[in-house]
N, CA, C and O atoms as a printed pandas DataFrame, in Angstrom:
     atom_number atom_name residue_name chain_id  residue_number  x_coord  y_coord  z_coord
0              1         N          UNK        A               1  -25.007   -0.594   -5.099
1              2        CA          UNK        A               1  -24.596    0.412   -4.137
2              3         C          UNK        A               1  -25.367    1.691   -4.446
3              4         O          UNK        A               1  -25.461    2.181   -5.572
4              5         N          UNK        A               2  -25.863    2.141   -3.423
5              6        CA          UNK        A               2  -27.158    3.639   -3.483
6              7         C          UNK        A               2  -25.901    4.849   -3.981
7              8         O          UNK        A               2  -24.738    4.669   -3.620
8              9         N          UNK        A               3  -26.240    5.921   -4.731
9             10        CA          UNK        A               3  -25.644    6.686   -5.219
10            11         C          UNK        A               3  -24.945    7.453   -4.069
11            12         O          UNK        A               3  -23.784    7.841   -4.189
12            13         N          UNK        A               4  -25.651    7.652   -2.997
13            14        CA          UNK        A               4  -24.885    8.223   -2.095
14            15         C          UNK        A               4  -23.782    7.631   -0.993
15            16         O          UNK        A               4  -23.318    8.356   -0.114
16            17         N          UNK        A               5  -23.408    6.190   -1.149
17            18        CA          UNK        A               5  -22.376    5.502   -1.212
18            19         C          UNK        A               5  -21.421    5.776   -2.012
19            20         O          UNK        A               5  -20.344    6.098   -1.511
20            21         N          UNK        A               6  -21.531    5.733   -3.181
21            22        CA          UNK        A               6  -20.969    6.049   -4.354
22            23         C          UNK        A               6  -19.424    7.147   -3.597
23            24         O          UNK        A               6  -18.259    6.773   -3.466
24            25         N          UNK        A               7  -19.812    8.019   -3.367
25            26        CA          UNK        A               7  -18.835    9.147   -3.414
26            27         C          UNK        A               7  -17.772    8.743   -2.187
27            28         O          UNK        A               7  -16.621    9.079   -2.466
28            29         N          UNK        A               8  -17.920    8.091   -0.887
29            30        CA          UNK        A               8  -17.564    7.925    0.242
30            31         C          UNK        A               8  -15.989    6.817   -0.249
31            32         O          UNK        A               8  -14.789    6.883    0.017
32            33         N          UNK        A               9  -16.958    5.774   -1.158
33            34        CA          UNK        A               9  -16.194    4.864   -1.222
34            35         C          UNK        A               9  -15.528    5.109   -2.483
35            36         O          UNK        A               9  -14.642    4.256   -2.416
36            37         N          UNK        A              10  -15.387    5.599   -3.396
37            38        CA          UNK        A              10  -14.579    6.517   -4.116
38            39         C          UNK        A              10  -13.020    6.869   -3.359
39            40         O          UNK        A              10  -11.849    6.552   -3.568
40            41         N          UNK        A              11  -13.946    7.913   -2.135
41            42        CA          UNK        A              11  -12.783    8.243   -1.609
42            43         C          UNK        A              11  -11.723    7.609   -0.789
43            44         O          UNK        A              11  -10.580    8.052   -0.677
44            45         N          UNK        A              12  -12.217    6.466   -0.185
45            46        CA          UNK        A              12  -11.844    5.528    0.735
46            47         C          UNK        A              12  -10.698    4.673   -0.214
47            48         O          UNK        A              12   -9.511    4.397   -0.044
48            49         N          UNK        A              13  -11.566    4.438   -1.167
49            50        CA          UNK        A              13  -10.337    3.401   -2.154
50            51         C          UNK        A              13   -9.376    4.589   -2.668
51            52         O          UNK        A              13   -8.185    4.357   -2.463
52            53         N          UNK        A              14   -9.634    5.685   -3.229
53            54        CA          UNK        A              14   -8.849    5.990   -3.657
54            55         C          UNK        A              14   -7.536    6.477   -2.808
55            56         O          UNK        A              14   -6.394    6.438   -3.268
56            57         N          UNK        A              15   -7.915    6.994   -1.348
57            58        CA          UNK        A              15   -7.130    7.559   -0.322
58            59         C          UNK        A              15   -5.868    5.912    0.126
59            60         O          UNK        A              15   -4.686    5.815    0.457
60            61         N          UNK        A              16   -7.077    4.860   -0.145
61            62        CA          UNK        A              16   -6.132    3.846    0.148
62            63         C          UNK        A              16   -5.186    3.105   -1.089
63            64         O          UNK        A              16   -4.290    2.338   -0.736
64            65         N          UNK        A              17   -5.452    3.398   -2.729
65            66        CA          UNK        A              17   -5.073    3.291   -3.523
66            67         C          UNK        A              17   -3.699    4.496   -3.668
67            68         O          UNK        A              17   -2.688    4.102   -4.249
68            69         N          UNK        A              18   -3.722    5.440   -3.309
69            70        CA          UNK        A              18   -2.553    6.576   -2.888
70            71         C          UNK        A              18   -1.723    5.864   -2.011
71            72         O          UNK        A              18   -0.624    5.471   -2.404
72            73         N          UNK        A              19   -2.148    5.634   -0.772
73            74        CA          UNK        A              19   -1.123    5.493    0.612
74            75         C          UNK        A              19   -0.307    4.296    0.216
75            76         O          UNK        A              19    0.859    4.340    0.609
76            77         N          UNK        A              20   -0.844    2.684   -0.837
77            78        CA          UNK        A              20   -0.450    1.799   -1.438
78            79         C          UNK        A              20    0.865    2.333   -2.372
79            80         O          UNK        A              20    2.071    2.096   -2.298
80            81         N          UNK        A              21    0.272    2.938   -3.034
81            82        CA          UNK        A              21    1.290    3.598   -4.042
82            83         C          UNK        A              21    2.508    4.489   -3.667
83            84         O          UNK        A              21    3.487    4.240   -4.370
84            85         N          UNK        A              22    2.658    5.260   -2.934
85            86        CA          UNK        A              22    3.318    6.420   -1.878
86            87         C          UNK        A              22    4.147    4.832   -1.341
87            88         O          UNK        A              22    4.902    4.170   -2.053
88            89         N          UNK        A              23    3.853    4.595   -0.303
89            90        CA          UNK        A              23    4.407    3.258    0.249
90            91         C          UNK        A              23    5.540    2.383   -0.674
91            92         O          UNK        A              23    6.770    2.394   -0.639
92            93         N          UNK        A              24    4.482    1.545   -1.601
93            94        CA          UNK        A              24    5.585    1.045   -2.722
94            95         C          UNK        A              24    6.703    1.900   -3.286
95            96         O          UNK        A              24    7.886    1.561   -3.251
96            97         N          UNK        A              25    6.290    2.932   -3.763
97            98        CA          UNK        A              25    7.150    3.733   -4.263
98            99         C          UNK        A              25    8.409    3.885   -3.307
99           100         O          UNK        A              25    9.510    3.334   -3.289
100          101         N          UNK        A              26    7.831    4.809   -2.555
101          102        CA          UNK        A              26    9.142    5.417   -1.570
102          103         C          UNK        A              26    9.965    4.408   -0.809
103          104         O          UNK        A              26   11.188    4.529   -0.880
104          105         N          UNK        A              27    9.382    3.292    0.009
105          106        CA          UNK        A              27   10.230    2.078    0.439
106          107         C          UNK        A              27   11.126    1.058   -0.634
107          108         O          UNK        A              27   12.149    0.390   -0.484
108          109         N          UNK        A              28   10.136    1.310   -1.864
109          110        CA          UNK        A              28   11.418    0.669   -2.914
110          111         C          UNK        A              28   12.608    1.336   -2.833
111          112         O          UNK        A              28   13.697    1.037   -2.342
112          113         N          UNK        A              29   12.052    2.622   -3.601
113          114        CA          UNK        A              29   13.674    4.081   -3.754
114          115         C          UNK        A              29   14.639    4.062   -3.100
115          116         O          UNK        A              29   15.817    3.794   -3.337
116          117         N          UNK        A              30   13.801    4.529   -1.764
117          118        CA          UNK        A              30   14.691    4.063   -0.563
118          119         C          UNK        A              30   15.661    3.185   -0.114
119          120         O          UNK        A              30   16.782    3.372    0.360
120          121         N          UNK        A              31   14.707    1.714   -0.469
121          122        CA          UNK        A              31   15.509    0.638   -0.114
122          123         C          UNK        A              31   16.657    0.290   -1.165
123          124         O          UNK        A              31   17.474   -0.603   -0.939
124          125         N          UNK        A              32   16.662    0.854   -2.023
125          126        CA          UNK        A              32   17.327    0.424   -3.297
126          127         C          UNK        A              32   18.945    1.325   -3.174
127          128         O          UNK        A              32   20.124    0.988   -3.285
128          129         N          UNK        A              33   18.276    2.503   -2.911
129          130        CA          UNK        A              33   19.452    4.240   -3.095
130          131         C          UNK        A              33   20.018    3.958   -1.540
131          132         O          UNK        A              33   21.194    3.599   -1.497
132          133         N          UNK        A              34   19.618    4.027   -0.810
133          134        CA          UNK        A              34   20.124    4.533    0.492
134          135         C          UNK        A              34   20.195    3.145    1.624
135          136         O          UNK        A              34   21.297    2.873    2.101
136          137         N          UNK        A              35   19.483    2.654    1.852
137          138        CA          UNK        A              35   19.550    1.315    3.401
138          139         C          UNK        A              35   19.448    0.342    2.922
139          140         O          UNK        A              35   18.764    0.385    1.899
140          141         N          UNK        A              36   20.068   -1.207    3.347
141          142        CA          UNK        A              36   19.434   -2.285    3.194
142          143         C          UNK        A              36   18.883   -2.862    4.288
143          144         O          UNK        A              36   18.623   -4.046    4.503
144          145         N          UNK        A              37   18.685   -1.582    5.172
145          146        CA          UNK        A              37   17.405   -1.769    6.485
146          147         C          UNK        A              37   16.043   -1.640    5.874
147          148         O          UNK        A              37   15.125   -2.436    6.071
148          149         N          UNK        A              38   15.989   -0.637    5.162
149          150        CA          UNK        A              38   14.348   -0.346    4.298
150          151         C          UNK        A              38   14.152   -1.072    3.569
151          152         O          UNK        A              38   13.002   -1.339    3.219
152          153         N          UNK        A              39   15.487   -1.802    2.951
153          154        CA          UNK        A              39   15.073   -2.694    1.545
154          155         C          UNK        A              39   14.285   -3.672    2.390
155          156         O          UNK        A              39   13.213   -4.069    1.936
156          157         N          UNK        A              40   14.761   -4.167    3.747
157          158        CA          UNK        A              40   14.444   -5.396    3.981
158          159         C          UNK        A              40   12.679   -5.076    4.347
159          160         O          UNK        A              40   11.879   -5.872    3.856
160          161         N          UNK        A              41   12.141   -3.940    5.184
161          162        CA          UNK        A              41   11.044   -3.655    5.277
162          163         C          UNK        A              41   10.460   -3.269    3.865
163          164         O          UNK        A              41    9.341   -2.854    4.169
164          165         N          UNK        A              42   10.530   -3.205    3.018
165          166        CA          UNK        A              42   10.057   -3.247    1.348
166          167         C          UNK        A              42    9.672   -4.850    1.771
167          168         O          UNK        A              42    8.461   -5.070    1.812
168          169         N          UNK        A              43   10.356   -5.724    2.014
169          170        CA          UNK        A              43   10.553   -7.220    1.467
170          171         C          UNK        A              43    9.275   -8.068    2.516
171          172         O          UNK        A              43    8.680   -9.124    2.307
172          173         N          UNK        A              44    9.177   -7.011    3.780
173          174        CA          UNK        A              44    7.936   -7.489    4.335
174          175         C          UNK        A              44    6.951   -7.003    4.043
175          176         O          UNK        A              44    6.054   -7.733    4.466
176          177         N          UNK        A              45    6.356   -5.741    3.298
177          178        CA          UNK        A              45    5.528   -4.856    3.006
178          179         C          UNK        A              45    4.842   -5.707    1.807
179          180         O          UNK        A              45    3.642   -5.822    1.558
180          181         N          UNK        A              46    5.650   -6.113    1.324
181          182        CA          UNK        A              46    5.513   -7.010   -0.034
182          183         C          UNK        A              46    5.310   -8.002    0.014
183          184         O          UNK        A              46    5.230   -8.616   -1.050
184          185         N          UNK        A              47    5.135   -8.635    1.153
185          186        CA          UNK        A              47    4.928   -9.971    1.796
186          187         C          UNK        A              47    2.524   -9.921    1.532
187          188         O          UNK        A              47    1.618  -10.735    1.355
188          189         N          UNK        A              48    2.696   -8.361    1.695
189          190        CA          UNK        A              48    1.375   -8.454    2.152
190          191         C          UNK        A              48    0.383   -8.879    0.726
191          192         O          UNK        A              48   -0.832   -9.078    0.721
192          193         N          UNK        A              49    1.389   -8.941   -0.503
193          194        CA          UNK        A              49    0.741   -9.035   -1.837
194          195         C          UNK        A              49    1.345  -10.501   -2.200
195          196         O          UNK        A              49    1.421  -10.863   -3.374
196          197         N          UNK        A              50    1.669  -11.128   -1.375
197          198        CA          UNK        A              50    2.370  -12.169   -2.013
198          199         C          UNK        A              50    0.973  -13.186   -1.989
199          200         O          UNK        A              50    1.417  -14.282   -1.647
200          201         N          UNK        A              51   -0.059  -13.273   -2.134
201          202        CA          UNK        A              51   -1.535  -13.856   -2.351
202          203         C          UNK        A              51   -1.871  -13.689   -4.035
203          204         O          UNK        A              51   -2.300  -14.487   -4.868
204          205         N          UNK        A              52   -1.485  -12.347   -4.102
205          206        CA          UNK        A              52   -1.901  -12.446   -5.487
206          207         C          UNK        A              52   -0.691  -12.390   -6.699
207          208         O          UNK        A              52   -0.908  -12.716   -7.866
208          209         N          UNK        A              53    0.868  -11.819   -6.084
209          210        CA          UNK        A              53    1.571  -12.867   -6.798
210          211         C          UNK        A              53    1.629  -14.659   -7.176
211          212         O          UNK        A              53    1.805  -15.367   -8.168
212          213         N          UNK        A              54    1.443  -14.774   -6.164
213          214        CA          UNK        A              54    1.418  -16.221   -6.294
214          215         C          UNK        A              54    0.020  -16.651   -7.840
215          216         O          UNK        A              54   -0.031  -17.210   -8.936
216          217         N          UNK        A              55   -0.625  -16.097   -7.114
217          218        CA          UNK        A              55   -2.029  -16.470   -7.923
218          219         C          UNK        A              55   -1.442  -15.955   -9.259
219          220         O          UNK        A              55   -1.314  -16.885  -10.055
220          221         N          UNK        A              56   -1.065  -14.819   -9.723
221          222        CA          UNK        A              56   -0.336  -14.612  -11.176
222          223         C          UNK        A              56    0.437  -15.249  -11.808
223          224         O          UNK        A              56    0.394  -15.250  -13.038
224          225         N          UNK        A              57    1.237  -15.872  -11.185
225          226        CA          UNK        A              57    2.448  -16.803  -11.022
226          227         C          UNK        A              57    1.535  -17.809  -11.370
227          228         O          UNK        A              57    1.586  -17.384  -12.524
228          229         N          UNK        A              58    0.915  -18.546  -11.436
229          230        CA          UNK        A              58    0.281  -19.978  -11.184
230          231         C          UNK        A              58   -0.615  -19.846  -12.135
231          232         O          UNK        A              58   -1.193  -20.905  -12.382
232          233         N          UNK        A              59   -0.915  -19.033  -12.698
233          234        CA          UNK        A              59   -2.748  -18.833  -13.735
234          235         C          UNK        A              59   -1.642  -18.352  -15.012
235          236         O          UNK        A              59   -1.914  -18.680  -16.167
236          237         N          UNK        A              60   -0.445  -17.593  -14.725
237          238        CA          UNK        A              60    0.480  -16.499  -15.899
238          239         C          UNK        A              60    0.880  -18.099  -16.928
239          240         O          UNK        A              60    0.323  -18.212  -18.020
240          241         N          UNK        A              61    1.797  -19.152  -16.468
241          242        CA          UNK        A              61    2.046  -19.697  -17.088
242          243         C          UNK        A              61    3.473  -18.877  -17.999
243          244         O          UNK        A              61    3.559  -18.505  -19.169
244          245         N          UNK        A              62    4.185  -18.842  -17.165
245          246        CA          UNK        A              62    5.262  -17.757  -17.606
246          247         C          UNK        A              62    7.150  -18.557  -17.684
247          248         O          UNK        A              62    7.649  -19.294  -16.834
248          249         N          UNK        A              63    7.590  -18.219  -18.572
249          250        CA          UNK        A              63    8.536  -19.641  -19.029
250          251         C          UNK        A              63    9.600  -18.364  -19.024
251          252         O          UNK        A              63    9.344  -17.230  -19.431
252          253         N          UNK        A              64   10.861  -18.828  -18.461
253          254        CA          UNK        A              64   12.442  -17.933  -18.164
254          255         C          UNK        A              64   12.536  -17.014  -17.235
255          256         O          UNK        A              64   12.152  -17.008  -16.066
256          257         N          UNK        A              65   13.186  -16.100  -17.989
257          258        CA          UNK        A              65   13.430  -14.948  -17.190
258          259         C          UNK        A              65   11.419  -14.252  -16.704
259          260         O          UNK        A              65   10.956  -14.143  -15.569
260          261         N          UNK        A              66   10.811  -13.976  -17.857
261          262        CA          UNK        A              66    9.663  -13.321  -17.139
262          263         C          UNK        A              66    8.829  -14.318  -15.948
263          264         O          UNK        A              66    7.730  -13.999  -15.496
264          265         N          UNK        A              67    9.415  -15.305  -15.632
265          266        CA          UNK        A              67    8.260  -16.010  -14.703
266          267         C          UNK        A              67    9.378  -15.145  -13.253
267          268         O          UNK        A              67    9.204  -15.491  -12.085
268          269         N          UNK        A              68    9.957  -14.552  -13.458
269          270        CA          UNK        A              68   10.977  -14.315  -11.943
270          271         C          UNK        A              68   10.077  -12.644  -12.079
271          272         O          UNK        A              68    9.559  -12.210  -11.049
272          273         N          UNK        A              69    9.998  -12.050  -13.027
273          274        CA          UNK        A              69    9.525  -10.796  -13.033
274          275         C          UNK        A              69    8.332  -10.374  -12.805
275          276         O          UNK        A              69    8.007  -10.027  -11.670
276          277         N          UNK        A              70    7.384  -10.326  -13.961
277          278        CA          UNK        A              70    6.428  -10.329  -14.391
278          279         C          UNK        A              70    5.252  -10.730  -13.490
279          280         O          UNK        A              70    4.346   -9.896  -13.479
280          281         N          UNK        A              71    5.009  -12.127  -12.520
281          282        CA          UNK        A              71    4.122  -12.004  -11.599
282          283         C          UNK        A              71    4.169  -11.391  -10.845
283          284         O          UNK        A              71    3.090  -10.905  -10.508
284          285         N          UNK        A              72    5.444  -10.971  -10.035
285          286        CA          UNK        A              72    5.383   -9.980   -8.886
286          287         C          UNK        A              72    5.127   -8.747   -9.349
287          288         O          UNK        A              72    4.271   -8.323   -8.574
288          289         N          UNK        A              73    5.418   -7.671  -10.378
289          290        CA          UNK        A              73    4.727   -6.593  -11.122
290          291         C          UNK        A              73    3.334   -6.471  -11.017
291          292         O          UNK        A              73    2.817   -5.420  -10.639
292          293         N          UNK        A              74    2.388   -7.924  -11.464
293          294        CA          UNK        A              74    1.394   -7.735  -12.008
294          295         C          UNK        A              74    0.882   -7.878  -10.945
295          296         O          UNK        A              74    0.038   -7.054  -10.592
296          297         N          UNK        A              75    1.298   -9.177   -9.938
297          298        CA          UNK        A              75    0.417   -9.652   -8.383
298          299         C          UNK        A              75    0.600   -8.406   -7.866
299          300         O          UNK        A              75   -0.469   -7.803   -7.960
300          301         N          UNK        A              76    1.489   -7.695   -7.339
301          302        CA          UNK        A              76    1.414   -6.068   -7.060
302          303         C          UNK        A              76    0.349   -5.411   -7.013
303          304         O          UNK        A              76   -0.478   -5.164   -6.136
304          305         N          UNK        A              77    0.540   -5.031   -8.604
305          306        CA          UNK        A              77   -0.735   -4.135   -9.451
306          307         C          UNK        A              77   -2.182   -5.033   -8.887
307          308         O          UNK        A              77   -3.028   -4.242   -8.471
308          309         N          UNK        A              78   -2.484   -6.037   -8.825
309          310        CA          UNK        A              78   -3.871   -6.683   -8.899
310          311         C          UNK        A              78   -3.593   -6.372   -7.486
311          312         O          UNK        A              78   -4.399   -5.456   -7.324
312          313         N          UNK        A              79   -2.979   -6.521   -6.322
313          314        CA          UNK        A              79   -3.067   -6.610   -5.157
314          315         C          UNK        A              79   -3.460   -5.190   -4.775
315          316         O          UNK        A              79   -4.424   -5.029   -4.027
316          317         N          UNK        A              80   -2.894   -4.334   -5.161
317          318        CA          UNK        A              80   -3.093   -3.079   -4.837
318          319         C          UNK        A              80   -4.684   -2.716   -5.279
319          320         O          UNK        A              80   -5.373   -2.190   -4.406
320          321         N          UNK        A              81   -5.359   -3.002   -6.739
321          322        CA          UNK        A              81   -6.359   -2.859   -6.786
322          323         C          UNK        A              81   -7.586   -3.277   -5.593
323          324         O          UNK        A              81   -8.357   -2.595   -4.917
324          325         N          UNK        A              82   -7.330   -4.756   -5.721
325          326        CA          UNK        A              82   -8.467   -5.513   -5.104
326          327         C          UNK        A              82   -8.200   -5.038   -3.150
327          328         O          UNK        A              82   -9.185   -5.199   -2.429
328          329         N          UNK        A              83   -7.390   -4.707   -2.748
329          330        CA          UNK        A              83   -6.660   -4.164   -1.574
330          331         C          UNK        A              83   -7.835   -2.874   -1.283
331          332         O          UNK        A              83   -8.640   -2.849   -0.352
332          333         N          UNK        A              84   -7.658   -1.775   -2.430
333          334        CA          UNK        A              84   -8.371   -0.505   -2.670
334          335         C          UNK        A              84   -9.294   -0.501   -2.546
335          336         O          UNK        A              84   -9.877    0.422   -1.977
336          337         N          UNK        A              85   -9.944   -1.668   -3.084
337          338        CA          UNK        A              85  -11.364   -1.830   -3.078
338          339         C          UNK        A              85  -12.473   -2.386   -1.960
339          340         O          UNK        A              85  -13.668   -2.165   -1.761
340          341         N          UNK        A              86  -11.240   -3.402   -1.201
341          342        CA          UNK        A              86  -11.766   -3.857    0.147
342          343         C          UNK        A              86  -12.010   -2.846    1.436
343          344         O          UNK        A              86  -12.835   -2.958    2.342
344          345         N          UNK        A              87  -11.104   -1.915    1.231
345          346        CA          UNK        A              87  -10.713   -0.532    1.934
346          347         C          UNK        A              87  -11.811    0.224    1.960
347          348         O          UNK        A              87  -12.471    0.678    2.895
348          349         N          UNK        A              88  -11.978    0.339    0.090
349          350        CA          UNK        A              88  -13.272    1.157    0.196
350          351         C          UNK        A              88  -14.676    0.814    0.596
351          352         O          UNK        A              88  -15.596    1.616    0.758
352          353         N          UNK        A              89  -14.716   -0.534    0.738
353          354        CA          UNK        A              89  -15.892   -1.181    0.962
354          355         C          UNK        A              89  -16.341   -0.785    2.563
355          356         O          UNK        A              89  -17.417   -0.312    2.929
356          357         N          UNK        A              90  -15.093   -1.156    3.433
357          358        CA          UNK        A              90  -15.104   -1.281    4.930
358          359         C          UNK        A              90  -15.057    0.140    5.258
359          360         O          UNK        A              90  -15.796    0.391    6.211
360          361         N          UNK        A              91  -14.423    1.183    4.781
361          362        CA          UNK        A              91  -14.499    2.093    4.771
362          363         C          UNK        A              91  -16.530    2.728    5.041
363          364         O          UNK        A              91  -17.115    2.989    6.092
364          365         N          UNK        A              92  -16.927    2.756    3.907
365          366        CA          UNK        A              92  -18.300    2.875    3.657
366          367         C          UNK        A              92  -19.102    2.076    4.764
367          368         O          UNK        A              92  -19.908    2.440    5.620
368          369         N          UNK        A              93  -18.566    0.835    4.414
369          370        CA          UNK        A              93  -19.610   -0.053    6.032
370          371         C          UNK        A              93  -19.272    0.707    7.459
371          372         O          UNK        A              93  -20.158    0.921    8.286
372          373         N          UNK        A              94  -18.638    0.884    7.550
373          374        CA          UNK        A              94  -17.999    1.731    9.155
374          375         C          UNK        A              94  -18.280    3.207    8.958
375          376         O          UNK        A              94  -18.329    3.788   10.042
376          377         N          UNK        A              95  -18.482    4.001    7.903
377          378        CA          UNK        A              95  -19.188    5.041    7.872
378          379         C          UNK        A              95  -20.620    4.886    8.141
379          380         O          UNK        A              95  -21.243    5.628    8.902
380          381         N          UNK        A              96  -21.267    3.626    7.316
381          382        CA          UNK        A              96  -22.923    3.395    7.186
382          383         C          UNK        A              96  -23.348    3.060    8.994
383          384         O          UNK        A              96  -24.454    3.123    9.529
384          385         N          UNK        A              97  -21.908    2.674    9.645
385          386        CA          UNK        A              97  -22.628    1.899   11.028
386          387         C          UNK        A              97  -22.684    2.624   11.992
387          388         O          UNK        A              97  -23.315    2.527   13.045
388          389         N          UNK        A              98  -21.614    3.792   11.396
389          390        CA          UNK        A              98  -21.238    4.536   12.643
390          391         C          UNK        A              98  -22.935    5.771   12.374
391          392         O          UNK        A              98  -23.179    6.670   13.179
């Protein structure tokens, strides 16, 4: 990637690595403290990472209680990354085309 890519897509992932985070956050809180209308939209929001839970789940090799926990934490976290990064990519391509 040419250095002057560099900065665009920086921002792209990171703006979309925020709105990920903001999102999780506040629709959990939410759904948890106050509605079990939001909880249930948490439960589809979370639907959108369930690719790379699964994949954690299945590669983790995780025995009791942490196989119920622990992949969805981590599929999360990896989802949100690799998510950020696709963002920033398309981001940059749709800047480069426009």
């Amino acid at each position: 990637m040419r250095a002057g890519l560099m900065r665009p897509f920086i921002k792209y992932a990171g703006i979309a690595f925020a709105v990920q985070i903001v999102l999780l956050v506040s629709l959990g809180l939410l759904g948890n403290l106050i509605s079990p209308a939001i909880d249930s939209l948490f439960e589809v929001f979370l639907k959108i990472y369930e690719p790379f839970i699964l994949l954690v789940a299945t590669l983790g090799n995780f025995k009791g209680e942490s196989a119920m926990i622990e992949p969805v934490w981590m599929g999360v976290g990896l989802g949100v990354l690799i998510y950020s990064l696709l963002l920033g990519f398309a981001g940059v391509l749709l800047k480069r085309a426009h």
